[in-house]
C-alpha positions in Angstrom: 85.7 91.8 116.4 86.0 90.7 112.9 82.2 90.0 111.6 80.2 89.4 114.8 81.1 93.5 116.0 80.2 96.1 113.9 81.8 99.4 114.7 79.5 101.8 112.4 81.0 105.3 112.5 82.2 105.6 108.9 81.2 109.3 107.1 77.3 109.5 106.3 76.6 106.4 108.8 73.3 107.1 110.9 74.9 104.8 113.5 71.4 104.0 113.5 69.9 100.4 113.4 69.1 99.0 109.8 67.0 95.7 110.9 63.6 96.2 109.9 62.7 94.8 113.1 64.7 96.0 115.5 62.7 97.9 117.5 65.1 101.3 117.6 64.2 101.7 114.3 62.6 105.1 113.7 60.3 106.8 111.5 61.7 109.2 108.8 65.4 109.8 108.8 68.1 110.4 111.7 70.2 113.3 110.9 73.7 112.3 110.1 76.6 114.1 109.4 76.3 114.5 105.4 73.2 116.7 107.1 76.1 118.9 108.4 78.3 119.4 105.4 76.7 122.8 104.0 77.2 124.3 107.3 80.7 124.1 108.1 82.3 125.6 104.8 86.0 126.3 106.6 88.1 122.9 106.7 88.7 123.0 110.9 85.1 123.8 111.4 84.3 120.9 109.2 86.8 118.7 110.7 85.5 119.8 114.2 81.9 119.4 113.4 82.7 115.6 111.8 84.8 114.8 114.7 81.5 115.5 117.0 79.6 113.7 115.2 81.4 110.6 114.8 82.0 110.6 119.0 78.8 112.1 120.0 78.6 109.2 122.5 81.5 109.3 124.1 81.6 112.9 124.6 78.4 112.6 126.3 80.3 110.0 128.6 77.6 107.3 127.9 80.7 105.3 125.5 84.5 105.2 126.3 85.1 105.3 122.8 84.5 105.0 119.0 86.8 103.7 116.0 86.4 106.9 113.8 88.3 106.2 110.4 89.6 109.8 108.6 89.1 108.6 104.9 91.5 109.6 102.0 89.1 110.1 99.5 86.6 113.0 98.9 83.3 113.4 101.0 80.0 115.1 100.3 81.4 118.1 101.9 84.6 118.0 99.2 87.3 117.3 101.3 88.9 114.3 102.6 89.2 114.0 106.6 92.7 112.3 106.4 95.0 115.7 105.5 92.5 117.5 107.8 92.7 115.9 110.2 97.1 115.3 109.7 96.6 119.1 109.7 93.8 120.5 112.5 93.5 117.1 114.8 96.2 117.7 117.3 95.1 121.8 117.8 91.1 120.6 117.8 91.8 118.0 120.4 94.8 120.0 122.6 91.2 121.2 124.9 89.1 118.6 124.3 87.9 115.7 126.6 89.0 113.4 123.7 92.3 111.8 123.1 93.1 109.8 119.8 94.8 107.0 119.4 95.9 105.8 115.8 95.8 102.7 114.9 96.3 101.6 111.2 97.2 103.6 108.1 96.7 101.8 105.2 95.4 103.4 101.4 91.7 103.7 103.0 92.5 106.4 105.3 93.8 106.3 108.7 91.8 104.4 111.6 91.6 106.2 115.0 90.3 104.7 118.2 88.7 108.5 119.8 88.3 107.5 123.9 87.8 109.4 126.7 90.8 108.8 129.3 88.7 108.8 132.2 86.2 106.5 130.8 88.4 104.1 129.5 89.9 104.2 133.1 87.1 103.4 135.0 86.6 100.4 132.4 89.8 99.3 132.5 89.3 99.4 136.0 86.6 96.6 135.9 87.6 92.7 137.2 85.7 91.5 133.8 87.6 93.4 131.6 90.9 93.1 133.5 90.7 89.2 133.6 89.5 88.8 129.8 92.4 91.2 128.9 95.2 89.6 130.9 94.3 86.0 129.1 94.8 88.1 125.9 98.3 88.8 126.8 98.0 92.5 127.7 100.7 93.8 130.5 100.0 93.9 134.2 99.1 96.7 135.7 96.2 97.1 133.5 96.5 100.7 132.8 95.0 103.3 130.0 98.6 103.6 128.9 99.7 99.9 128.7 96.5 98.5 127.0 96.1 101.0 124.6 99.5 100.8 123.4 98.7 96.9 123.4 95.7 97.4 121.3 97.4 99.8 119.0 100.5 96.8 118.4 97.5 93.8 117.9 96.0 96.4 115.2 99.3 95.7 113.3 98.4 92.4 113.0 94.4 91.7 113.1 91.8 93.9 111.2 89.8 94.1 114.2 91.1 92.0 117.5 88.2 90.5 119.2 88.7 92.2 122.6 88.3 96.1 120.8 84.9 95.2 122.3 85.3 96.0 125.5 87.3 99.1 124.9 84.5 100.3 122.8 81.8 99.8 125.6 79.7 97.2 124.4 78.2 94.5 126.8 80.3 91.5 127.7 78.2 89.2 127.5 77.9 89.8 124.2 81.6 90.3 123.3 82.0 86.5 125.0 78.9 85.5 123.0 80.6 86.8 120.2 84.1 85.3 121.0 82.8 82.0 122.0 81.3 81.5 118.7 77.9 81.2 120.4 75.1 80.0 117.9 71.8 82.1 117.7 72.3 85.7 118.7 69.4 88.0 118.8 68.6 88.5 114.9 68.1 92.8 115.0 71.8 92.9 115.2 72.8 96.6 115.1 76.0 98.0 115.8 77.3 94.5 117.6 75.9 90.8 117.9 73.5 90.9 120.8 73.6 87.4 122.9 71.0 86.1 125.4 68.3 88.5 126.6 68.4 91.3 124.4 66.9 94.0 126.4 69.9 95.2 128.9 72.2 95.6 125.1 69.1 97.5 123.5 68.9 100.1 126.2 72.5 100.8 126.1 72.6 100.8 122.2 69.2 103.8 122.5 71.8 105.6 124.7 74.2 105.4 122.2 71.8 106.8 119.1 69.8 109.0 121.5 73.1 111.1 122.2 74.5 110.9 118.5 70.9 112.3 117.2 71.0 115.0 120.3 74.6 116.6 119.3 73.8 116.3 115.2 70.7 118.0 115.9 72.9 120.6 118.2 75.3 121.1 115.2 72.5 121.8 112.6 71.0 124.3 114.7 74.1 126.0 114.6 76.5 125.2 118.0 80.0 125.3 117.0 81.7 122.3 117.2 85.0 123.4 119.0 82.6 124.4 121.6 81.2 121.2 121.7 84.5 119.4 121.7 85.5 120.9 125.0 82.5 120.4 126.5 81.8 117.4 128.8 
């Protein structure tokens, strides 16, 4: 979703709310991962311990995925994530819960969609989802297969389709807000466009920051983050 869904999981995001008033907003800082980068000094370990932190959510099974982009150029920790990741990804995620999907290389750095297959099943398995997908062409039987290898061919083409939405997690009623072109969303817009009452998206967006503070924290107190990878 091109402007209205903001998917904020780039390197050094807090994947926090920036609104002034949006009432998640905390005092002080949230750790992030630039917190982590003294910590990991060997390139898998920092690989492993970025990959956490970028999916914190969905390894906690609270979010079916992220979009997690592995950038070509040089982060605070002095690497790039791109040829880690060409070069550890695959062995890092052969135990893990998390599968990867890519979706567009371009000079940036490569964009992954990081999901948890039985997540994304059990969404996919929803009427909402399944009827909103179908009138977007996808192939019947709706399954984790098919769509993603739907959504991977419509990343060819769009920046960021509309219905990435819903495999992302976030409320439909504010993707169809969003898709609609409805006028007036809720102004403390964090990581999407919240439509109508507010309060249902809020609690699931504190879900989402509680569990990506909860595993940074983990990581700076010193759990390794293969362990953490494997663990759901």
């Amino acid at each position: 979703m091109n402007a209205g869904l903001q998917h904020n999981n780039s390197p050094g995001g807090s994947g926090c709310c920036q609104q002034s008033n949006c009432p998640l907003q905390r005092i002080g800082r949230d750790l992030t991962w630039v917190d982590l980068v003294g910590f990991y000094p060997a390139p898998q370990e920092c690989l492993a311990a970025f990959l956490v932190s970028s999916a914190a959510e969905v390894l906690a099974g609270v979010k079916p995925a992220n979009l997690i982009r592995m950038v070509k150029r040089t982060l605070p920790c002095g690497r790039a994530m791109y040829p880690l990741w060409q070069e550890y990804g695959a062995a890092l995620l052969k135990k893990s819960v998390l599968a990867a999907l890519p979706l567009r290389d371009d000079n940036d750095g490569l964009l992954l969609l990081l999901y948890r297959p039985d997540l994304l099943q059990a969404r996919l398995s929803g009427r909402t989802m399944q009827a909103f997908l179908e009138r977007c062409g996808y192939p019947r039987p709706l399954t984790v297969q098919s769509s993603l290898l739907h959504l991977q061919q419509r990343f060819q083409v769009s920046s960021s389709p509309d219905e990435v939405g819903f495999f992302l997690g976030y409320p439909a009623k504010d993707i169809k807000g969003f898709i609609d072109g409805r006028e007036k969303p809720w102004q403390g817009r964090c990581l999407w466009r919240v439509y109508g009452p507010p309060r249902r998206s809020l609690d699931l967006y504190r879900r989402f920051c509680t569990e990506r503070s909860n595993v940074t924290a983990r990581l700076v107190s010193g759990c390794c983050p293969r362990d953490l990878l494997v663990a759901a």
